[in-house]
C-alpha positions in Angstrom: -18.6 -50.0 -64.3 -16.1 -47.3 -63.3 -18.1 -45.8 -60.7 -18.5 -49.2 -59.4 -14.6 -49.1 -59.3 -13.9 -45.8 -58.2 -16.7 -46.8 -54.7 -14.8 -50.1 -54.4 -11.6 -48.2 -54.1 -12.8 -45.9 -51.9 -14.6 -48.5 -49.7 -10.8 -50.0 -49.6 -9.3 -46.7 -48.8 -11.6 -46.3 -45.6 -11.3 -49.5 -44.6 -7.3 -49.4 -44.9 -7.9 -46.7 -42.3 -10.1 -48.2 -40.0 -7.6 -51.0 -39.8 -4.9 -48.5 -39.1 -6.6 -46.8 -36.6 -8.0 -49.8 -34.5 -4.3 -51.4 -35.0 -3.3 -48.2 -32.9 -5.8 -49.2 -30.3 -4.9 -52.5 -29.6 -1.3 -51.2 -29.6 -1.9 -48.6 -27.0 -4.0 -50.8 -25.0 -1.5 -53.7 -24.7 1.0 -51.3 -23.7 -1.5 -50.1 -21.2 -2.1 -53.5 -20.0 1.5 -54.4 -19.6 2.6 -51.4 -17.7 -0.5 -51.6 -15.3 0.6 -56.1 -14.9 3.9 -54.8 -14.0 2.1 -52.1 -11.5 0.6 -55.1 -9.8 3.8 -57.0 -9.0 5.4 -54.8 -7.7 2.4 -53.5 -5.5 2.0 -57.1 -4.7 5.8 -57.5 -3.9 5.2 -54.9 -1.8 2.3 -56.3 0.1 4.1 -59.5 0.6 7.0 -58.0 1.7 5.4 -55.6 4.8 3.2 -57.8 6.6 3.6 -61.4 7.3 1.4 -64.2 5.6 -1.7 -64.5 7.6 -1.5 -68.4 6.6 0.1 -71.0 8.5 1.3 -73.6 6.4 -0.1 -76.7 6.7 2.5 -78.8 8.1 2.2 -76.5 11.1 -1.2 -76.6 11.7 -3.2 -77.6 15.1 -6.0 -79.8 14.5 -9.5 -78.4 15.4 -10.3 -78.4 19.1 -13.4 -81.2 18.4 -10.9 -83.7 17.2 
């Protein structure tokens, strides 16, 4: 009975640890994943800001030449 203790509190003990560990994972990679979506609006402000849009909008737009 106590060595079936003594593994149970060691199976706890690794698994506290594994849950520590991929907690810092999920931490990191959120942070990583926030920092790169702010990357992308600002490269996307960017964009928008040095070239014109390439689309007309609609209210200004020619029917086809068939019609």
């Amino acid at each position: 009975m106590n060595e079936r203790l003594t593994e149970l509190e060691v199976r706890v003990a690794f698994q506290d640890q594994t849950i520590q560990d991929l907690n810092e994972v999920v931490t990191d990679q959120q942070r990583q994943i926030d920092r790169l979506t702010q990357e992308l609006e600002a490269v996307k402000a960017r964009l928008s800001g040095l070239a014109p849009s390439m689309v007309i909008p609609q209210e200004e737009e020619k029917p086809p030449p068939h019609y």
